[in-house]
C-alpha positions as CSV (number, residue, x, y, z in Angstrom):
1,X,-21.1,-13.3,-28.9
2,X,-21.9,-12.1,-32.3
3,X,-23.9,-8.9,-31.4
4,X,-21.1,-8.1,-28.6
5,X,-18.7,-8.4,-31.4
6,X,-18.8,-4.8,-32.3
7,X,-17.8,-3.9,-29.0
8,X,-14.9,-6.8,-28.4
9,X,-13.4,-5.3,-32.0
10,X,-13.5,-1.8,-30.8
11,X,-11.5,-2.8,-27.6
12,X,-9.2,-5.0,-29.0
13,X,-8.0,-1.3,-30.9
14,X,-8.4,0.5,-27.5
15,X,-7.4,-1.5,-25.3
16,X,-9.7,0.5,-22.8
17,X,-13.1,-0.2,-21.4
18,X,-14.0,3.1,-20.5
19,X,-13.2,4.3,-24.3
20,X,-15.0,1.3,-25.3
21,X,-18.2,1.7,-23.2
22,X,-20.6,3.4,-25.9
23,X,-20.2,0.8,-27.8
24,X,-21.1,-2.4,-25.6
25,X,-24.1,0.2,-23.9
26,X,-25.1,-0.1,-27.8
27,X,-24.7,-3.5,-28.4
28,X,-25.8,-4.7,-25.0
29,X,-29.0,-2.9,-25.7
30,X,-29.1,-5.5,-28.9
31,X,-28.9,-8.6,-26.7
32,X,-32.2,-8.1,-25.2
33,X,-31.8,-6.2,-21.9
34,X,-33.2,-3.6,-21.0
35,X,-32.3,0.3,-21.4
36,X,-32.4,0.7,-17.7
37,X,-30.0,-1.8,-17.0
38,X,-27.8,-2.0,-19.7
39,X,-27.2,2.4,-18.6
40,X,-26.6,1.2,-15.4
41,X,-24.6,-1.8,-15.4
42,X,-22.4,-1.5,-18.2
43,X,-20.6,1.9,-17.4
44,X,-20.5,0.4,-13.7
45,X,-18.9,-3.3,-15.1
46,X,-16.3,-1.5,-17.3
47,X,-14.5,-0.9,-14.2
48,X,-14.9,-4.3,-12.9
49,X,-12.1,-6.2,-14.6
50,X,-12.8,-9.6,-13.3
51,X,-13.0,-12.1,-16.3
52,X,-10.0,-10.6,-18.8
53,X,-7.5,-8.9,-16.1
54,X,-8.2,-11.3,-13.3
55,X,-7.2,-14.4,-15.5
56,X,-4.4,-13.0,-17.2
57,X,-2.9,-11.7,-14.2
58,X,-3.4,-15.2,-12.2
59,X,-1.8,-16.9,-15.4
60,X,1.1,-14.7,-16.2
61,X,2.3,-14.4,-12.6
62,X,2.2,-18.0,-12.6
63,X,4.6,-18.1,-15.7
64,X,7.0,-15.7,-14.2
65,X,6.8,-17.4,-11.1
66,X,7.7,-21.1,-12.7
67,X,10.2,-19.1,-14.7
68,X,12.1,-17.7,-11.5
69,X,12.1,-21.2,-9.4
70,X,9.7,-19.9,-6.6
71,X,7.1,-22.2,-5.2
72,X,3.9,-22.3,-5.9
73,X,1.3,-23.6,-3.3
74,X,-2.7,-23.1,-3.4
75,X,-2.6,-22.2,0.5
76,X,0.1,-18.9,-0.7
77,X,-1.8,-18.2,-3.8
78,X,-5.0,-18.9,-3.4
79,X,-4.6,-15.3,-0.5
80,X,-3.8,-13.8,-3.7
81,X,-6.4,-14.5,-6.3
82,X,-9.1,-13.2,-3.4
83,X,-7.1,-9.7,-3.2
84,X,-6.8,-9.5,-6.7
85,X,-10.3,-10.0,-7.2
86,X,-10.9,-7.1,-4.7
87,X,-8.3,-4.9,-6.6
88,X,-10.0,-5.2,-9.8
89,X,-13.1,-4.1,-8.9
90,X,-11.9,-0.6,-8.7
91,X,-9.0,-0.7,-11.5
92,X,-8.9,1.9,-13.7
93,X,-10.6,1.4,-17.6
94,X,-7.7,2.9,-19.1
95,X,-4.7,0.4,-20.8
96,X,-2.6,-1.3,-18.4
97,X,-4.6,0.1,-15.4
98,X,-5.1,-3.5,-13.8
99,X,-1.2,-4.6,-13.9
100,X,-0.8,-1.2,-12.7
101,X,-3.2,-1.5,-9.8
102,X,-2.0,-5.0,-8.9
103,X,1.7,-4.3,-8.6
104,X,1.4,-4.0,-5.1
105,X,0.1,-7.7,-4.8
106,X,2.6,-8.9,-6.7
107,X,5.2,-7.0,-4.8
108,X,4.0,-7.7,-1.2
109,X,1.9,-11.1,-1.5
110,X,4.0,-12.8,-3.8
111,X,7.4,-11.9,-3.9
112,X,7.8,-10.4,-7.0
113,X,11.0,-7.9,-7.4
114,X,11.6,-5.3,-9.6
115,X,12.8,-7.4,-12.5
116,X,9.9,-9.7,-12.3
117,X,7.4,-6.7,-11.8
118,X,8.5,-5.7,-15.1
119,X,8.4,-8.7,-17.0
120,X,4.5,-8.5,-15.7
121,X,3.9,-5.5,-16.8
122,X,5.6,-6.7,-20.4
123,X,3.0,-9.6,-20.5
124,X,0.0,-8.1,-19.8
125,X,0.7,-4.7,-22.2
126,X,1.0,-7.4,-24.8
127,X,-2.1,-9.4,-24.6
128,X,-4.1,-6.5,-23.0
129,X,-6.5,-5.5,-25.6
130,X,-7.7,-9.6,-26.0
131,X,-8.2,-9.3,-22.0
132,X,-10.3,-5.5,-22.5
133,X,-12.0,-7.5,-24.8
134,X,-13.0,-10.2,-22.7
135,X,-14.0,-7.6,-20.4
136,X,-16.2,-6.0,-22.2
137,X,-18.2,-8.6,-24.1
138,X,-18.6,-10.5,-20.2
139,X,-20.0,-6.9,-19.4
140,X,-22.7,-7.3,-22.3
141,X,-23.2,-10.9,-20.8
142,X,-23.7,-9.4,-17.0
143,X,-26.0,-7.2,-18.2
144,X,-28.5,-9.9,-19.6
145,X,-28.2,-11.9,-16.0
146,X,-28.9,-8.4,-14.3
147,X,-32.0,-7.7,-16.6
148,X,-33.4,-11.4,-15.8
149,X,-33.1,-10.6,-12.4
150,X,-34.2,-7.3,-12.3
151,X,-38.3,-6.7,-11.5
152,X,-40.0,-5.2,-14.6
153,X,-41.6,-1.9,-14.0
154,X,-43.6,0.1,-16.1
155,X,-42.3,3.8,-16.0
């Protein structure tokens, strides 16, 4: 945590993992992995927005839906968290491009109408840059897991 911390700052004030990635290539490099993985998985995990986006999506459209009355079962949602994980793998790095990319979930899978759509997109603009950051320090994380795994080859 406290050598990604260069990297979590600098995307709290973006708000974007792609603006963001020199930075956690840099620090990622500082945990211990090595060059060849950290240039390959980091730019490639900064626009997988699993960790921050996926769990602040899940919990806000929760809120909006206790907020509107609508029922809330695991067998209905649970189709949702799986496409939601699918959509973030290819959302874009820029801020708000996960809300933006999972508006069509919410729409069709869950219900959600214009007004509630909005109020989403209100949520997650606020909080966004804690969830980039989240994002991007998890990417520095991945890329330790990746090197462990990875077969050491001389060059």
């Amino acid at each position: 945590m406290k050598t990604m911390a260069p990297a979590y700052m600098t995307a709290i004030g973006t708000q974007s993992s792609a603006a963001t990635i020199p930075v956690t290539l840099r620090q990622a490099k500082k945990t211990g992995a090595s060059e060849r993985v950290t240039d390959f998985t980091v730019p490639l995990f900064a626009t997988i927005h699993l960790s921050g986006s996926t769990i602040t999506l899940v919990s806000c459209s929760i809120g909006v839906m206790l907020m509107n009355g609508m029922d809330i079962s695991l067998s209905s949602y649970f189709p949702f968290i799986l496409m939601l994980g699918v959509t973030m793998i290819a959302a874009p790095g820029v801020p708000g491009g996960a809300v933006m990319a999972a508006v069509g979930l919410l729409s069709t899978m869950l219900g959600f109408d214009e007004s509630m759509v909005a109020l989403m997109i209100a949520l997650y603009m606020a909080q966004d840059s804690f969830g980039t950051a989240t994002n991007v320090t998890g990417d520095g994380a991945l890329a330790m897991i990746v090197d462990r795994f990875t077969p050491k080859t001389e060059k």
